[in-house]
VEXZA-595166 format. One record per residue: x, y, z of N, C-alpha, C, CB in turn; residue in three letters. Coordinates in Angstrom, 3 decimals. Each point is the difference from the previous one (the first is absolute). Glycine has a CB too. Layout:
<atoms>
n_c1;n_c2;n_c3;ca_c1;ca_c2;ca_c3;c_c1;c_c2;c_c3;cb_c1;cb_c2;cb_c3;residu
X;Y;Z;X;Y;Z;X;Y;Z;X;Y;Z;ALA
...
</atoms>
This chain:
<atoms>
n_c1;n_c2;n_c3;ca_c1;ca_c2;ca_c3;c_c1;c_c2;c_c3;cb_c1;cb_c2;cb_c3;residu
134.580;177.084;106.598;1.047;-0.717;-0.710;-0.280;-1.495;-0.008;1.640;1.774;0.638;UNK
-1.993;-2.295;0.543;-0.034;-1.319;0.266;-1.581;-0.881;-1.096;1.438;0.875;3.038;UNK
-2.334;0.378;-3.328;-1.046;-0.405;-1.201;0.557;0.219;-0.864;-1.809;0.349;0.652;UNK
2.237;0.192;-1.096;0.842;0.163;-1.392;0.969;-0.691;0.014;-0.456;1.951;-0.382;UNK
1.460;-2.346;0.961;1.503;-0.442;-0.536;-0.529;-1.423;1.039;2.382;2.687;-0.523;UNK
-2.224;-2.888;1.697;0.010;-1.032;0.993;-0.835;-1.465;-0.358;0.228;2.151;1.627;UNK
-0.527;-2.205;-3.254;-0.633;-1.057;-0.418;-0.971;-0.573;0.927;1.849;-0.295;-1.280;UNK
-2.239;1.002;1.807;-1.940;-0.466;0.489;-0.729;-1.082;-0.850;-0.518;2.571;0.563;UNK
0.145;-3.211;-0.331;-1.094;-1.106;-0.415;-1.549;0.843;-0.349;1.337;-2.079;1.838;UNK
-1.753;2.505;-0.382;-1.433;1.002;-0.193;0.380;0.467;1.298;-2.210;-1.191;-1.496;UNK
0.980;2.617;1.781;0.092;0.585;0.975;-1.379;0.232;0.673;2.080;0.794;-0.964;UNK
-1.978;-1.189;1.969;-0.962;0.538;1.149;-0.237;1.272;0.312;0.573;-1.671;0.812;UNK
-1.619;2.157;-1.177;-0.486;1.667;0.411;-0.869;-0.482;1.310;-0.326;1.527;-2.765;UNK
0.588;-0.720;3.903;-0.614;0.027;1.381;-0.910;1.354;-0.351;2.147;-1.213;1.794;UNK
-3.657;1.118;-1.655;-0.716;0.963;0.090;-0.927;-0.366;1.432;0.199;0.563;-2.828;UNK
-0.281;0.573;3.288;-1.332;0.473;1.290;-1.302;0.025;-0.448;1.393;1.557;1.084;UNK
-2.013;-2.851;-0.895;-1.523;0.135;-0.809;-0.588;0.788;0.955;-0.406;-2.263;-1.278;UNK
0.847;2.847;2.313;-0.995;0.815;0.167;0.184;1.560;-0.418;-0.499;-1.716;1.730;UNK
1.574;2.175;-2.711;0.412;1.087;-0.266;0.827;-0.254;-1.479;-0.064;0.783;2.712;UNK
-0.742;-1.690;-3.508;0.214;-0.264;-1.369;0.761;0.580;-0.582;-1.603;-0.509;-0.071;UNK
0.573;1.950;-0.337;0.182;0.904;-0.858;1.410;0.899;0.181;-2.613;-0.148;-0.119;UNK
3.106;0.400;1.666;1.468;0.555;-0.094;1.180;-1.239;-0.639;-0.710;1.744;2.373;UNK
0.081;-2.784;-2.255;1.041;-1.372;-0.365;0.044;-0.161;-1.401;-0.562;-1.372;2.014;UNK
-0.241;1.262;-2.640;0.064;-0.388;-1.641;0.713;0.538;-0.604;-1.713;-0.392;-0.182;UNK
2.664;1.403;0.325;0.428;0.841;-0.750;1.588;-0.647;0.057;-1.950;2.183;0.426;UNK
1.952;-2.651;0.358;1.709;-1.153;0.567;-0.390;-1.095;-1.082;0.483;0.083;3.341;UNK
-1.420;-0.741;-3.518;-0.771;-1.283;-0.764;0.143;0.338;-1.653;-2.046;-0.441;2.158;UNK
2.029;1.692;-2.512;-0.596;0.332;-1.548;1.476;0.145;0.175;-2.777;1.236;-0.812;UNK
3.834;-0.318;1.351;1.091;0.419;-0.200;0.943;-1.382;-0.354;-0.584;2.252;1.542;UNK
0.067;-3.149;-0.423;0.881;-1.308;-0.062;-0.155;-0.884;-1.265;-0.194;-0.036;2.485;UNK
-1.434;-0.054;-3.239;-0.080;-0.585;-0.892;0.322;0.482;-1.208;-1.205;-0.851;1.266;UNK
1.743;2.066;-1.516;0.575;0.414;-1.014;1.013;-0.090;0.101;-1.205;1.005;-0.457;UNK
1.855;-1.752;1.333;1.994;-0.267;-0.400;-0.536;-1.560;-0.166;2.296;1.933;1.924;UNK
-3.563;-2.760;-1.513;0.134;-0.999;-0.365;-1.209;-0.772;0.475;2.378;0.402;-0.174;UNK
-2.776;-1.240;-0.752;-1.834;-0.257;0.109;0.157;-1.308;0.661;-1.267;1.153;-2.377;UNK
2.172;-1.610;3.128;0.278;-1.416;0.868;-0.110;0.739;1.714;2.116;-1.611;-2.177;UNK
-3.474;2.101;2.028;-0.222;0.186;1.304;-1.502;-0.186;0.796;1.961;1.431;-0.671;UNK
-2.030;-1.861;1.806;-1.067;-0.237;0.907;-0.178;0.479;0.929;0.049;-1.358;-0.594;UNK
-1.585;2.234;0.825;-0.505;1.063;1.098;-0.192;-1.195;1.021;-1.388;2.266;-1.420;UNK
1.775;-1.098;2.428;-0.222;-0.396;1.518;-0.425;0.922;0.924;1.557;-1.388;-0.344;UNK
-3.372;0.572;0.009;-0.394;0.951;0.982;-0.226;-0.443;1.512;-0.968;1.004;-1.999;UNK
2.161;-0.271;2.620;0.008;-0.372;1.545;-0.787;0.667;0.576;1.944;-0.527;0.158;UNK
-2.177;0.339;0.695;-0.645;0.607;1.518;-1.621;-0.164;-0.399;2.126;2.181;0.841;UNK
-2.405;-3.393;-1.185;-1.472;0.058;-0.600;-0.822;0.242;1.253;0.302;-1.703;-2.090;UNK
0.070;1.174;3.310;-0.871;-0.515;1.250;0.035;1.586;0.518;0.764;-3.023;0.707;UNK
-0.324;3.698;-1.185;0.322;1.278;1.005;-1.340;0.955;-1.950;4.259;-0.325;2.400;UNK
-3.796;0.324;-2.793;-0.872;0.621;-1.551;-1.945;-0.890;0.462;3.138;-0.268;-2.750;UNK
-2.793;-0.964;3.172;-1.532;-0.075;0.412;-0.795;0.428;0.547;0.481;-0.999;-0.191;UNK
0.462;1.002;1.296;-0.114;0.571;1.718;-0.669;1.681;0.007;2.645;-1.597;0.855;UNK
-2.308;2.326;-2.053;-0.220;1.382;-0.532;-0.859;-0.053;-0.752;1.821;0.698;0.158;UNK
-2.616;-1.859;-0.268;-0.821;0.003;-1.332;0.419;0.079;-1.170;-1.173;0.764;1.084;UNK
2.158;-0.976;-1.678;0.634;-0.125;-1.271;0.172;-1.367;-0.783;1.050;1.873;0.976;UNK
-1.442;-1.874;-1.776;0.031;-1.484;-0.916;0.524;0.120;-1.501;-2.153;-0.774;1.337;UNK
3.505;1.089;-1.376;0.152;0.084;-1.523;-0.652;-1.398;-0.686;2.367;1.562;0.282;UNK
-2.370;-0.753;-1.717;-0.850;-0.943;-1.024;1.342;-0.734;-0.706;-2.499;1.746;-0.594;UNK
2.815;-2.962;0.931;0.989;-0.801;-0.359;0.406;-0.610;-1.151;-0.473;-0.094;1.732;UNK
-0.634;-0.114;-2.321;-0.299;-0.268;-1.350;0.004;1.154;-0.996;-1.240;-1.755;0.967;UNK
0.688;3.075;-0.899;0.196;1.171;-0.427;1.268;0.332;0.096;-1.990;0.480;0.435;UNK
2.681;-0.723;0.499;1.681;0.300;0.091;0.994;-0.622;-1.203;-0.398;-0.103;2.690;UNK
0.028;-1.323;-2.367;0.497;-0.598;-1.093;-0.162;-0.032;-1.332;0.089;-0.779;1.497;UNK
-1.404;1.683;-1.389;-0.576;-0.728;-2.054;0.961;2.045;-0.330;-4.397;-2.304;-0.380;UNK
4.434;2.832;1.129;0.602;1.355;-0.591;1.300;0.210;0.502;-2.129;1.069;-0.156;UNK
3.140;-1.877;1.038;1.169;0.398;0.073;0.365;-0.904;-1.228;0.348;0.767;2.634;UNK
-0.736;-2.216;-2.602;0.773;-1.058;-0.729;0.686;-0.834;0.673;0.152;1.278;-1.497;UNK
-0.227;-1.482;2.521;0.974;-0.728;0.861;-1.044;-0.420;1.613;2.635;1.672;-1.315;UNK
-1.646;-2.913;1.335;-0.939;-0.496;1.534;0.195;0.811;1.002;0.181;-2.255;-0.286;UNK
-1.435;2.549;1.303;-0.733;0.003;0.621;-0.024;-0.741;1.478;-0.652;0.521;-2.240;UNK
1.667;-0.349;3.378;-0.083;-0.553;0.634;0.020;0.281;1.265;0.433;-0.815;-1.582;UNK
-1.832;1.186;2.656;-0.828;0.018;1.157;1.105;-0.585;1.292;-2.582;-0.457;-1.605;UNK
3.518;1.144;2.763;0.360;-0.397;0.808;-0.493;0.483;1.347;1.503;-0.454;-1.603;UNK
-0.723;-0.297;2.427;-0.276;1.112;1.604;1.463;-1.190;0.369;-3.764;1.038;1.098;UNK
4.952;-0.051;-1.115;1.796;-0.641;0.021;-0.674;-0.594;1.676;2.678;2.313;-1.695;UNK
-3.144;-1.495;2.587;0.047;0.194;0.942;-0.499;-1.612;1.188;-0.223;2.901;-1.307;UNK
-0.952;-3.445;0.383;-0.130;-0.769;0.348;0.321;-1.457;-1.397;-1.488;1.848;2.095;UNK
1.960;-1.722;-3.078;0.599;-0.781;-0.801;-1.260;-0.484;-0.896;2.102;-0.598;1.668;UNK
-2.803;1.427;-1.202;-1.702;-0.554;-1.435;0.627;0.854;-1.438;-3.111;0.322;2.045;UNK
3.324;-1.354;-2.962;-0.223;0.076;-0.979;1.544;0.147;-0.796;-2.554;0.801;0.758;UNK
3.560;-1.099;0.134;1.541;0.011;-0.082;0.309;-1.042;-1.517;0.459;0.263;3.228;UNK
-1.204;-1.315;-2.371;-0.005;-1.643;-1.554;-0.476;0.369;-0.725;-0.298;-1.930;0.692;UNK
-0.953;2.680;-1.484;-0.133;0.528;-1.054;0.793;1.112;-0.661;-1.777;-0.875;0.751;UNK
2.220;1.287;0.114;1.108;1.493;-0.542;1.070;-1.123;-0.577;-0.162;2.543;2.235;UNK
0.818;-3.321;-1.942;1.436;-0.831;-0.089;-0.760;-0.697;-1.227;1.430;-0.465;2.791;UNK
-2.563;-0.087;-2.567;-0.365;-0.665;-1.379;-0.089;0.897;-1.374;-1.324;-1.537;1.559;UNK
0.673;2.684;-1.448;-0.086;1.169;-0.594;1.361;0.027;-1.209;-1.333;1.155;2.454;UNK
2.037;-0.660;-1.364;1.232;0.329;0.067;0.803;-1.157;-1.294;-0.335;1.009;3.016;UNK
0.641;-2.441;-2.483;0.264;-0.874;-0.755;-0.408;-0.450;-1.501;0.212;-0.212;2.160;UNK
-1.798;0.600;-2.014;-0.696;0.287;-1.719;0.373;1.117;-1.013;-1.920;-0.775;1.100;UNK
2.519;1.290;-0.406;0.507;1.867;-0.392;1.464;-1.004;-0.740;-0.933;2.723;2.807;UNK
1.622;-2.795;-1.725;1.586;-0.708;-0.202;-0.202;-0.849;-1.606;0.649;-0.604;3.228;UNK
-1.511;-0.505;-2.943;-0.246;-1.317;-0.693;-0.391;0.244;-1.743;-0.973;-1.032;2.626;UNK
-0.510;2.081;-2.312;-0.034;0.269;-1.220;-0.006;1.059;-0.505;-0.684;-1.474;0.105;UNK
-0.250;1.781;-1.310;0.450;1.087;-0.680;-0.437;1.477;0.862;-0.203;-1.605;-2.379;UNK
0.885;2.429;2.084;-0.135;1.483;0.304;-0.772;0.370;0.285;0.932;0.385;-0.905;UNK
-2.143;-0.238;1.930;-1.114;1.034;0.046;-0.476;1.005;-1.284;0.902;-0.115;2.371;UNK
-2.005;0.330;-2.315;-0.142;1.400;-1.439;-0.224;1.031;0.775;-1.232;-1.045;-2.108;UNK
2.197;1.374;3.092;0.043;1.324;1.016;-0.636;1.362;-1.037;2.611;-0.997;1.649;UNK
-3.363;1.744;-1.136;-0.469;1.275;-0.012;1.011;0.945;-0.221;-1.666;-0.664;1.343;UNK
1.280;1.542;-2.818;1.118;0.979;-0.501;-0.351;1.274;0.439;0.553;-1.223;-1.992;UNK
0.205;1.943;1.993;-0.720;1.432;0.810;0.397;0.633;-1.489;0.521;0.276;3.351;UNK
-1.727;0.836;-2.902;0.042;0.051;-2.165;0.708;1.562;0.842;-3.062;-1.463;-2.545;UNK
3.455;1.738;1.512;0.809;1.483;0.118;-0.465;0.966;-0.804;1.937;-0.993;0.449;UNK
-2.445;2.652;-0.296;-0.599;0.767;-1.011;0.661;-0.477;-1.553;-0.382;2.103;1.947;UNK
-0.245;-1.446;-3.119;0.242;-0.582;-1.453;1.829;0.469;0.210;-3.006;0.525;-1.836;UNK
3.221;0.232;1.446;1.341;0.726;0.155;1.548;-1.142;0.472;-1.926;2.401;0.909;UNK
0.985;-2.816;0.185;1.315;-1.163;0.567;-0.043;-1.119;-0.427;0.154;0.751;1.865;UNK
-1.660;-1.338;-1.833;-0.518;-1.227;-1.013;0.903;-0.414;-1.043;-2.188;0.788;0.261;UNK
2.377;0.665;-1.077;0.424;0.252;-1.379;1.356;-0.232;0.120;-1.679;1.620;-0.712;UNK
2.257;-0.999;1.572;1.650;0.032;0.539;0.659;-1.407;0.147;-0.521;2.120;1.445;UNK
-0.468;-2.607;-0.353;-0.083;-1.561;0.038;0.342;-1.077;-0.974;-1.485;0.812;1.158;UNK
0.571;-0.376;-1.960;-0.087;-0.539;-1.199;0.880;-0.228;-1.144;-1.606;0.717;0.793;UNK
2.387;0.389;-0.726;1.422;0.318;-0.648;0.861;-0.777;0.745;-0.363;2.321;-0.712;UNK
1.131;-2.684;1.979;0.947;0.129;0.694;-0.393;-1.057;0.191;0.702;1.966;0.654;UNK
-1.618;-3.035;-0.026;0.021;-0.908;0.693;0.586;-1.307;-1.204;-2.058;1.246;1.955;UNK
1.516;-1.184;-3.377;0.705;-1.099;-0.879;1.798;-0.274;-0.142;-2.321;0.661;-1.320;UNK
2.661;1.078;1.602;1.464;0.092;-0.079;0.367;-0.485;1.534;0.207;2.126;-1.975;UNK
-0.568;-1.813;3.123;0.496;-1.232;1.203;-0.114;-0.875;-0.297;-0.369;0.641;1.476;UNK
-1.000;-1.202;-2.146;0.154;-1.533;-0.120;0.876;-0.650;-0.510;-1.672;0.147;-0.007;UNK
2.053;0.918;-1.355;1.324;-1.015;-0.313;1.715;0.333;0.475;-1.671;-0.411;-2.182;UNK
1.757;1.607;3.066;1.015;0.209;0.518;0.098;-1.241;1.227;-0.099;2.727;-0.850;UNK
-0.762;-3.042;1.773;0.368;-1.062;0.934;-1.396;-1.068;0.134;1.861;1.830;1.418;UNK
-1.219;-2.758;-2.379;-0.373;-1.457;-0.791;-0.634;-0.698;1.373;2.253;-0.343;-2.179;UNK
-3.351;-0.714;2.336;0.080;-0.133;1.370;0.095;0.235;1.142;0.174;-0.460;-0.999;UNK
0.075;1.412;1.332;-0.481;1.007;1.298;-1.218;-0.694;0.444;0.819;2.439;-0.855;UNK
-0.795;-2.646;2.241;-1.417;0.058;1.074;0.332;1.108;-0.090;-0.621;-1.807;1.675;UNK
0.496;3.087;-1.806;-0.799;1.655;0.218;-0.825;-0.230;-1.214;1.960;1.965;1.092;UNK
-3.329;-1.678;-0.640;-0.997;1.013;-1.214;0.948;0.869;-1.115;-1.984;0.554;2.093;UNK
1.814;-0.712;-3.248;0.445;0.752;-0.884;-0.472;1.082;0.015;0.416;-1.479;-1.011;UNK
-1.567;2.023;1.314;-0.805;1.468;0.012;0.254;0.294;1.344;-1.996;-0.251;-1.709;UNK
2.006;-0.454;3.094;0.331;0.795;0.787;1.311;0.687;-0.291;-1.381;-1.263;1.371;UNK
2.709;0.420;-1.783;1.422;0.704;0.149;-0.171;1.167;-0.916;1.549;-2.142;0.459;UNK
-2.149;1.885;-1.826;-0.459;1.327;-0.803;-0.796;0.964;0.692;-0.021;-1.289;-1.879;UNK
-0.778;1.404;3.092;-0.591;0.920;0.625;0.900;0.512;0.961;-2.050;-0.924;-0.468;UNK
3.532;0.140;1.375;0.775;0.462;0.541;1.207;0.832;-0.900;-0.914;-1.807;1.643;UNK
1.133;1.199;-2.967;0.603;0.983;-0.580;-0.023;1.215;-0.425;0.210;-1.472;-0.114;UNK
-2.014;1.761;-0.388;-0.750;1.647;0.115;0.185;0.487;0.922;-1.564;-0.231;-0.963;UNK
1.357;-0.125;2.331;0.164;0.324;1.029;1.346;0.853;0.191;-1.505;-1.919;0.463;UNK
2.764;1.183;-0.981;1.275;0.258;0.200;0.775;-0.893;1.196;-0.755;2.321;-0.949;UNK
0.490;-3.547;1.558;0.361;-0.766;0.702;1.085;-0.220;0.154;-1.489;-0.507;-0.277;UNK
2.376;1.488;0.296;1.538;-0.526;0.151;0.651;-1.143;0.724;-0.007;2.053;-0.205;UNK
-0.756;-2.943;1.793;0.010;-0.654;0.529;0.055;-0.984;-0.506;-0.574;1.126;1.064;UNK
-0.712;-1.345;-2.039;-0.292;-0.733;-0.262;1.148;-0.685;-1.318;-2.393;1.037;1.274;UNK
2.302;0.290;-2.118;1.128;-0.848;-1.028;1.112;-0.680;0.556;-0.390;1.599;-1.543;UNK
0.950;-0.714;2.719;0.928;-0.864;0.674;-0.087;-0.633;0.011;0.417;0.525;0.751;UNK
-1.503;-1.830;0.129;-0.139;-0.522;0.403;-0.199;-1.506;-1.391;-0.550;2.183;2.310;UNK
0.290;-1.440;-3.130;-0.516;-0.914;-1.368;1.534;-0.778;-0.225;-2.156;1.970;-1.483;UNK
2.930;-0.766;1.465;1.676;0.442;-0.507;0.787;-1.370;0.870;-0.079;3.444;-0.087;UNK
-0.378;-3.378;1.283;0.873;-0.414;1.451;-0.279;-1.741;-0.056;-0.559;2.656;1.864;UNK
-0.966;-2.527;-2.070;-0.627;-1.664;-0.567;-0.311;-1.078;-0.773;-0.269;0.894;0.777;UNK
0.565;0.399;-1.443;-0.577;-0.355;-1.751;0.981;-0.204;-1.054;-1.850;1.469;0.358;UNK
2.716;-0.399;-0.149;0.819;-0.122;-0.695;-0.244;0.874;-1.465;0.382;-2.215;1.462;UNK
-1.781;3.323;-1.380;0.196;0.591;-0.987;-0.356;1.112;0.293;-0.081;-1.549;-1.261;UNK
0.525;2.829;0.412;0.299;1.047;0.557;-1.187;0.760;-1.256;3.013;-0.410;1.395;UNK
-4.336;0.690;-0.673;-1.265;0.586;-0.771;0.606;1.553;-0.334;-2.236;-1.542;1.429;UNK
2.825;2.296;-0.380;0.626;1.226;-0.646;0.482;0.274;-0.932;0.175;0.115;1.313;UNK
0.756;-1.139;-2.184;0.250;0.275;-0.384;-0.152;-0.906;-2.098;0.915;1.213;3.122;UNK
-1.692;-2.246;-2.462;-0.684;-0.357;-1.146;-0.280;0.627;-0.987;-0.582;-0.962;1.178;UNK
0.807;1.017;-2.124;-0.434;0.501;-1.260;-1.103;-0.228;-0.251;1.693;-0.112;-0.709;UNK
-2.425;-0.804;0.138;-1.882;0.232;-0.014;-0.653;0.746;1.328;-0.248;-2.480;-1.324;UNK
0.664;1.845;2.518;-0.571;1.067;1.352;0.508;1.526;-0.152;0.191;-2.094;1.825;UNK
0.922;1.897;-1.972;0.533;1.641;-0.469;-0.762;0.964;-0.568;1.756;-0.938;-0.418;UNK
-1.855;0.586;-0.934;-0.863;0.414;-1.026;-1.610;-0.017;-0.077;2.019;-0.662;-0.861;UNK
-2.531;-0.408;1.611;-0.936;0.068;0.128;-0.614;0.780;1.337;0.419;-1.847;-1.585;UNK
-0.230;1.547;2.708;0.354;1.291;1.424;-0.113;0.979;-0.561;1.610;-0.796;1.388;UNK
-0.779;1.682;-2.209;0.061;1.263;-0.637;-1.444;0.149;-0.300;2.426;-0.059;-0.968;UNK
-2.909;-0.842;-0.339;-1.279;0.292;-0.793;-0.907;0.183;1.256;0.371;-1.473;-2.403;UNK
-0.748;0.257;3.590;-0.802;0.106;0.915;-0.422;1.401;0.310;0.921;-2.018;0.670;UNK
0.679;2.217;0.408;-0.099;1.193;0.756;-0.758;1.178;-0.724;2.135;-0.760;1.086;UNK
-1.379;1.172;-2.914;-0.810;0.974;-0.801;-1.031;0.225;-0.213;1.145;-0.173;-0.605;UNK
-1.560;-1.377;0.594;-1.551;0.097;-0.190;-0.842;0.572;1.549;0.264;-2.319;-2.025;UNK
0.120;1.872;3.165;-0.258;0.168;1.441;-0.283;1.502;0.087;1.542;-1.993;0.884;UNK
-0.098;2.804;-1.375;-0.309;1.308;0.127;-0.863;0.717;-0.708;1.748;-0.170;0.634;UNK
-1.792;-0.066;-1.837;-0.848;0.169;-0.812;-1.215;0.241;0.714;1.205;-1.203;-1.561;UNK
-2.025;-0.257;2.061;-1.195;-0.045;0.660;0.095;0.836;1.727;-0.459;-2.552;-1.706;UNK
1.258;3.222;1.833;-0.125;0.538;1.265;1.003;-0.790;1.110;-2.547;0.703;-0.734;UNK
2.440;-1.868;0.724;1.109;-0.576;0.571;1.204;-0.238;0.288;-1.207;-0.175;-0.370;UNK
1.972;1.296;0.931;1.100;0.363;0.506;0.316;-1.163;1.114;-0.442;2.619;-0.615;UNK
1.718;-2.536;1.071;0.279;-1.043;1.114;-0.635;0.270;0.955;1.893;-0.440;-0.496;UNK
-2.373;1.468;1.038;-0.830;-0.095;1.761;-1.646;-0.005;-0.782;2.015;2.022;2.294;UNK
-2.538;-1.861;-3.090;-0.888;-0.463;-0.560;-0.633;-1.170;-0.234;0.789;1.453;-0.392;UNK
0.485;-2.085;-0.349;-0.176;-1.164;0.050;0.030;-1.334;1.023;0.508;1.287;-1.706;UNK
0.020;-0.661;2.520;0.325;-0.968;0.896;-1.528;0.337;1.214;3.400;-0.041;-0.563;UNK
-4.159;1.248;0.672;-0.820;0.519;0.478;-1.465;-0.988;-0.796;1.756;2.606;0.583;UNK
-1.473;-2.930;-1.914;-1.108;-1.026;-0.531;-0.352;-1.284;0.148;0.399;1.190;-1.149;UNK
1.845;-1.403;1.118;-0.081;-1.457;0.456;-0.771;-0.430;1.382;2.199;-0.025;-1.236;UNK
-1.744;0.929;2.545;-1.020;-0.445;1.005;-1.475;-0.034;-0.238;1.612;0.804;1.298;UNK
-1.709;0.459;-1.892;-1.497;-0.040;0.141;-0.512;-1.295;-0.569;-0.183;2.512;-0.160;UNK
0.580;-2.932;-1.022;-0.531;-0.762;-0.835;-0.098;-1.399;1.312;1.112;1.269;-2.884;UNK
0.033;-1.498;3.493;0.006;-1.245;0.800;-1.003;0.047;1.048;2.330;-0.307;-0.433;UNK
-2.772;1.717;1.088;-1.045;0.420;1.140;-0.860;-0.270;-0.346;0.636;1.436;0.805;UNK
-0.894;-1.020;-1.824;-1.365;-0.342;-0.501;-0.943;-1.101;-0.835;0.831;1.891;0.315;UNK
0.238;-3.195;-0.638;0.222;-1.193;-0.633;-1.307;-0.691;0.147;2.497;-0.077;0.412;UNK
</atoms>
C-alpha cells in the first residue's frame, strides 16, 4: 500500500549479492509499479568472501536503474546508495526493465492499459502495471485506488468494457484466471 498510495519519492530494493538470483524477482516486481527505483546490493563483503562478484554494470545496462554495491554492516558504500537514491528523486525516471508477458497478455495489456491511463490522470502507479493487477482481478487493489484515488476502476466504463474484451480474449488464448496468473509469475521468474 505504502508504494502505491504512501507517495514514495523512489524505493530502495535490498538484494543479497551473494544470492542475487532469489532477490531480483522483489526488484522486477517493484519496478513495475514504478521505475523510480535503486538496487542494493548489500552484503557485498560477505558475496566476495564466497567468491562472488556480480557484474555491476551488466546489472544496470539490463534492469535500467542504478546499481548500488553495499556491506550496511560496515557502512561502505551507504553515501553512494543516498546519492543514488537522490538522482532517482531529482531527475527523470529510470528506463526500468519491462517484463514482457507471453503474446496473449502483451495483447491484453495493450487494450486495457490506455483505458487506466485515462481513468486515473497522473497517478505515480504504472499504467500497465494497474492494468496487469486488474487481469489479475485485484480487488485490493481497486480498493485501494477507490480509498486514495478517488476513482473507482470497477466500475468505469472504458475499464468495464474494455476488462470484458481483455479477459475474452485471455480465454480465448487459454488463459483462464489460475492460468493466467500462473504466466504472470512465470513471466517475472524468468525476466
Amino acid at each position: 500500500d505504502f508504494l502505491c498510495f504512501g507517495g514514495a519519492d523512489a524505493v530502495i530494493v535490498v538484494c543479497d549479492a551473494s544470492s542475487l538470483e532469489r532477490n531480483l524477482n522483489l526488484a522486477l516486481q517493484t519496478m513495475e509499479i514504478t521505475p523510480r527505483v535503486v538496487l542494493c546490493l548489500n552484503l557485498m563483503d560477505e558475496a566476495r568472501a564466497r567468491g562472488i562478484t556480480p557484474c555491476l554494470s551488466l546489472l544496470k545496462e539490463r534492469l535500467g536503474v542504478p546499481v548500488v554495491p553495499t556491506a550496511a554492516r560496515t557502512r561502505q558504500g551507504l553515501d553512494s546508495l543516498m546519492d543514488a537514491v537522490s538522482q532517482v528523486v531529482r531527475g527523470a525516471p529510470p528506463q526500468a526493465m519491462q517484463v514482457t508477458y507471453p503474446a496473449p497478455i502483451e495483447k491484453a495489456l495493450s487494450l486495457l492499459t490506455p483505458a487506466v491511463e485515462s481513468a486515473v490522470p497522473g497517478s505515480r502507479l504504472a499504467p500497465r502495471w494497474l492494468a496487469l493487477r486488474l487481469l489479475e482481478g485485484d480487488a485490493a487493489l481497486c480498493g485501494g485506488i477507490e480509498q486514495y484515488v478517488g476513482v473507482s476502476l470497477r466500475s468505469h466504463p472504458a475499464i468495464v468494457r474494455t476488462l470484458a474484451q481483455a479477459w475474452q480474449d485471455l480465454a480465448q488464448s487459454g488463459y483462464e484466471a489460475a492460468a493466467l496468473r500462473d504466466a504472470i509469475v512465470r513471466a517475472v521468474v524468468t525476466a
